[in-house]
C-alpha positions as CSV (number, residue, x, y, z in Angstrom):
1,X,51.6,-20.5,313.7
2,X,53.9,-21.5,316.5
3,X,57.6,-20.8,315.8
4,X,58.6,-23.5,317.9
5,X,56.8,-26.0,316.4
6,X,57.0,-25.5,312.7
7,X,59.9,-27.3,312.0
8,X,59.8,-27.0,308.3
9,X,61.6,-23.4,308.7
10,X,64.2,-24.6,310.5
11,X,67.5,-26.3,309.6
12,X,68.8,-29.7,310.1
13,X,71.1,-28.8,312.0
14,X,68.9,-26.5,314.0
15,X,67.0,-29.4,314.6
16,X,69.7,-31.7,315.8
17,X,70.4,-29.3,318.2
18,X,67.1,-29.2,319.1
19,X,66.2,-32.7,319.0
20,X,69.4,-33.2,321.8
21,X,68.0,-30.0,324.3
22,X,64.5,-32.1,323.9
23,X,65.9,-35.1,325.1
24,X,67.8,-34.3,327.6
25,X,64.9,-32.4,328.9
26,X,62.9,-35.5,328.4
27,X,65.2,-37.0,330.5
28,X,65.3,-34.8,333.1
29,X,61.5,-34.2,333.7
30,X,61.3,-38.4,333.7
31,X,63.6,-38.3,336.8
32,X,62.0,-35.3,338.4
33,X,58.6,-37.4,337.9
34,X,60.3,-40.6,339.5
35,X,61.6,-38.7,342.4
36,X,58.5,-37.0,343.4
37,X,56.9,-40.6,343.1
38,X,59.3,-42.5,344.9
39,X,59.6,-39.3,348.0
40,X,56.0,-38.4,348.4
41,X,56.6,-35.0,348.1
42,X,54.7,-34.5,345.3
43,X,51.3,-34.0,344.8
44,X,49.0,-35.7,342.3
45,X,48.6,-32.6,340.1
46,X,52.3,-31.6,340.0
47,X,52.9,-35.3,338.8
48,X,50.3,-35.3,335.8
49,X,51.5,-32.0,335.0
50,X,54.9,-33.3,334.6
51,X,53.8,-36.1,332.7
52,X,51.6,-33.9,330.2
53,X,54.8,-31.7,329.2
54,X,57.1,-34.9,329.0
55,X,54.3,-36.9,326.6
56,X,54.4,-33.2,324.6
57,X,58.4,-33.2,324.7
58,X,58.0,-36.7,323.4
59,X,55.9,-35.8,320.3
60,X,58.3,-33.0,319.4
61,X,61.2,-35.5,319.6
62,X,59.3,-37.9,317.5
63,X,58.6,-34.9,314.6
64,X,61.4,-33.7,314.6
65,X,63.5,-37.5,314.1
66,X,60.7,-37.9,311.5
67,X,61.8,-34.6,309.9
68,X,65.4,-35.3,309.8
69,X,65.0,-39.3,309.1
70,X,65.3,-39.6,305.1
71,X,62.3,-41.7,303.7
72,X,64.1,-44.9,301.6
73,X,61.9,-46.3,299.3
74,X,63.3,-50.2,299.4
């Protein structure tokens, strides 16, 4: 079990916090990925590596705003 992905030990509030470091990091690794694009500098593997942990950073967000989203029955 990894204690950084089971969220149902943790807090919401844990999780908001969480959920804000992820996307800012999400953020971040997005403009990292468009600057070693748009420069050159970058090579091909550094680029799909950064786009591996950004599509993984986006998962976590999208468990964790499942997690703290109430489900409504209308």
């Amino acid at each position: 079990m990894n204690a950084t992905t089971d969220l149902s030990m943790k807090t919401d509030d844990v999780l908001r916090v969480e959920l804000a470091v992820f996307k800012q990091e999400h953020r971040d690794l997005d403009q990292a990925i468009t600057a070693l694009v748009q420069s050159g500098t970058g090579d091909q593997l550094t680029i799909q590596r950064l786009k591996k942990q950004k599509l993984r950073l986006k998962d976590t967000i999208a468990r964790i705003e499942d997690r703290l989203t109430p489900d409504i029955i209308a």
